[in-house]
Rosetta silent file (secondary structure, phi, psi, omega in degrees, C-alpha in Angstrom):
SEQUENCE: XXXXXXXXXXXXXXXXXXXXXXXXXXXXXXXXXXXXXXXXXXXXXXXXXXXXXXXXXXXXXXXXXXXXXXXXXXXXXXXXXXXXXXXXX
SCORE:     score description
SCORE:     0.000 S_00000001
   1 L     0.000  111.295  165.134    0.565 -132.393  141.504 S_00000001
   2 L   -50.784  153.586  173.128   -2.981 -132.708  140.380 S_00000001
   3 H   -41.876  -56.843 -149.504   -5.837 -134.449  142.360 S_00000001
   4 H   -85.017  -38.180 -165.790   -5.916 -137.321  140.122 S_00000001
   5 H   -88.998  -44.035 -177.972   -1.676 -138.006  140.383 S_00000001
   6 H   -38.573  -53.682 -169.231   -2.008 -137.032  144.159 S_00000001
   7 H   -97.502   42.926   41.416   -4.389 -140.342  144.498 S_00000001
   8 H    -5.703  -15.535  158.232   -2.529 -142.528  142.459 S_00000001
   9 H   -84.213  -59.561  165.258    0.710 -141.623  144.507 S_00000001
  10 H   -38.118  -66.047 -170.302   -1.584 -142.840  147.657 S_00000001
  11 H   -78.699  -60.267  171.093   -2.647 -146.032  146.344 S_00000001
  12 H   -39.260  -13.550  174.918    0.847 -146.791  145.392 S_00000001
  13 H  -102.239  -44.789 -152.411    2.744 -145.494  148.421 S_00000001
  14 H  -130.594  -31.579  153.723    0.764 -145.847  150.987 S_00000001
  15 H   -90.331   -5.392  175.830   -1.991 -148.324  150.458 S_00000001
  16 L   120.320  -51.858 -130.064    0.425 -150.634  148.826 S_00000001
  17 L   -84.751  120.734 -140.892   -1.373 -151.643  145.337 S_00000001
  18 L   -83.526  -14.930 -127.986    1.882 -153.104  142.940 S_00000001
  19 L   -94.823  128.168 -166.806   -0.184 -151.879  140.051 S_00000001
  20 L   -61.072  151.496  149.746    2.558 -149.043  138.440 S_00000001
  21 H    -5.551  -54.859 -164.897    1.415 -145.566  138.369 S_00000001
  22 H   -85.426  -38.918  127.579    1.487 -145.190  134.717 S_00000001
  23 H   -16.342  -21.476 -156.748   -0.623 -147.909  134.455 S_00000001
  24 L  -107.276  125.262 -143.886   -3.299 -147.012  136.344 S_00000001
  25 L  -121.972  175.738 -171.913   -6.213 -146.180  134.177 S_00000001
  26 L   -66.272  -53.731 -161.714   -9.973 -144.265  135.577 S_00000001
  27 L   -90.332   20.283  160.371  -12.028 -147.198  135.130 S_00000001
  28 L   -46.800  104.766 -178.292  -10.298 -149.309  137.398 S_00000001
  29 E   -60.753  114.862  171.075  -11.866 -151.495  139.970 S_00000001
  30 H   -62.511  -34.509  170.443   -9.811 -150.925  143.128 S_00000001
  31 H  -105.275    1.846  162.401  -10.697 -154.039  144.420 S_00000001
  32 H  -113.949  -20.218  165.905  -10.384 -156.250  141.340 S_00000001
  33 H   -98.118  -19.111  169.083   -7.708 -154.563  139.672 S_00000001
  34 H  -108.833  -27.990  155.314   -5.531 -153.613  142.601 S_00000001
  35 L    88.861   57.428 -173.302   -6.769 -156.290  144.531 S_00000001
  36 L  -104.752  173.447 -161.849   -7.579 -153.908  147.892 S_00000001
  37 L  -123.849 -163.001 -163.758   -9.421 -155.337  150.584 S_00000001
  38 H   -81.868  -45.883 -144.824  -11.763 -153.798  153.325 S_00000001
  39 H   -94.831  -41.105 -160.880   -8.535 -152.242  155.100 S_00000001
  40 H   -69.594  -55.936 -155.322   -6.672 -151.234  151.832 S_00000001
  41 H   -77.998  -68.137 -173.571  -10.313 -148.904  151.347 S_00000001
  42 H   -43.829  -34.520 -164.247   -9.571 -147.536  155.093 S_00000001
  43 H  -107.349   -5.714  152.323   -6.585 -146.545  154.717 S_00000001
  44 H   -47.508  -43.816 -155.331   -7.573 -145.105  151.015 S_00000001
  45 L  -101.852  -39.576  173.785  -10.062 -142.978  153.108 S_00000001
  46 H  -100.772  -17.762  173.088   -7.365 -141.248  155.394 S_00000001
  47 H   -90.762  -32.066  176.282   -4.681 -140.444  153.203 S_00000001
  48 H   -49.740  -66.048 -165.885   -7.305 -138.930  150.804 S_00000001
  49 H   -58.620  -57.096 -172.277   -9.376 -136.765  153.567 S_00000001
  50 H   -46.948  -40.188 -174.247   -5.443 -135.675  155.033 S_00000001
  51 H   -89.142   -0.574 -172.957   -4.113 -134.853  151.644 S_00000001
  52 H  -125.745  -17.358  172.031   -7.327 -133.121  150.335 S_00000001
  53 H    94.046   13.174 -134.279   -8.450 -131.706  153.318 S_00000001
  54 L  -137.447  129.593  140.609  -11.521 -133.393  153.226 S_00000001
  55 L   -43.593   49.094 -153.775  -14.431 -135.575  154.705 S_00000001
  56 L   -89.719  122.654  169.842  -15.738 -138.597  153.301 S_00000001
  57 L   -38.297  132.947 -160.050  -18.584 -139.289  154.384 S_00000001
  58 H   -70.517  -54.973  163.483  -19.152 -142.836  156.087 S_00000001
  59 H   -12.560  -64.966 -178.705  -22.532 -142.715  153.210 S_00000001
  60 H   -53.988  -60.397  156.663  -20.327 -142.468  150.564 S_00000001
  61 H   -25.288  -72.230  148.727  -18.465 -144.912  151.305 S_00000001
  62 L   -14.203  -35.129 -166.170  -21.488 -147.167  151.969 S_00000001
  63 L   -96.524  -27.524 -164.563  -22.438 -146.466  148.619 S_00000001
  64 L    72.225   27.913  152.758  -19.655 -147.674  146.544 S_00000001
  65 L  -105.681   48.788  168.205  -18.282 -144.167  145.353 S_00000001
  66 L  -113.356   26.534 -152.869  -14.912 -145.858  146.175 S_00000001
  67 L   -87.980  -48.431  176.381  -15.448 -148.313  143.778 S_00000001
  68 E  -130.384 -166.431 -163.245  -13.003 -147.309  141.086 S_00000001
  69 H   -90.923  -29.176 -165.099  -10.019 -145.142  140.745 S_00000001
  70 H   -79.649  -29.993  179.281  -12.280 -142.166  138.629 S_00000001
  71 H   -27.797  -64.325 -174.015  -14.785 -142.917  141.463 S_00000001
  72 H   -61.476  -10.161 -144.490  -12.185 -141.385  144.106 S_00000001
  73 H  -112.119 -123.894  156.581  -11.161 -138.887  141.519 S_00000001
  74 H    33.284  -82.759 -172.685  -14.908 -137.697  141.216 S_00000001
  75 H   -49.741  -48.851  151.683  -15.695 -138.079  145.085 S_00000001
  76 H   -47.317   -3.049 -157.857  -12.392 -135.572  145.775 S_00000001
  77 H  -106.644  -54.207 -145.692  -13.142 -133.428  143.617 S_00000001
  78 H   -72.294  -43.903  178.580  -17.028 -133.023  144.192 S_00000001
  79 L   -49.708  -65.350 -174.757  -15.814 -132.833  148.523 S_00000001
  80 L   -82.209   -5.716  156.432  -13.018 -130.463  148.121 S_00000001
  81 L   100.058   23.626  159.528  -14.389 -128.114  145.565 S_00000001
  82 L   -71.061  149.399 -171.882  -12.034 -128.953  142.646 S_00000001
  83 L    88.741  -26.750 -168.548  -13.404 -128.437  139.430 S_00000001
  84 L   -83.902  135.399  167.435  -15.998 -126.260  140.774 S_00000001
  85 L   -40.819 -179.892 -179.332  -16.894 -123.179  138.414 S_00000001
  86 L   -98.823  173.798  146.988  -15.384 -119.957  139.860 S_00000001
  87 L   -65.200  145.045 -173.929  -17.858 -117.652  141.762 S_00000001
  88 L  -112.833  121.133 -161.696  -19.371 -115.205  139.476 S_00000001
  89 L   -98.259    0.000    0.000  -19.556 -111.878  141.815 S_00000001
């Protein structure tokens, strides 16, 4: 499962948000199109950093780069090092 299905599996399992899977498009506002709340974002924030391994930074947060679903896509990626060129030795 890719990064992108991983957190889309999240907000549908585990935060809740009726909106189907298949449905669920990048430029989605998480809080106007899924209709999440302050707590919905919290809990958004720990199954991501558990299933990715990952920090997010209270800053980030702060910032609004939870804002939409490519946001979190983007913010997981850039944290856990998905995406990332290889090293060139």
């Amino acid at each position: 499962m890719n990064s992108l299905q991983t957190i889309k599996r999240i907000l549908h399992s585990d935060v809740l948000v009726e909106v189907p899977i298949d449905k669920m498009q990048l430029d989605d506002s998480l809080r106007e199109s899924y209709g999440m709340d302050s707590l919905g974002f919290v809990e958004l924030r720990v199954q991501c950093e558990e299933a990715f391994g990952i920090d997010i930074p209270d800053e980030a947060v702060a910032a609004g780069e939870l804002a939409t679903l490519g946001d979190v896509l983007a913010l997981v990626e850039r944290l856990s090092g998905a995406g990332r060129p290889p090293a060139v030795s």
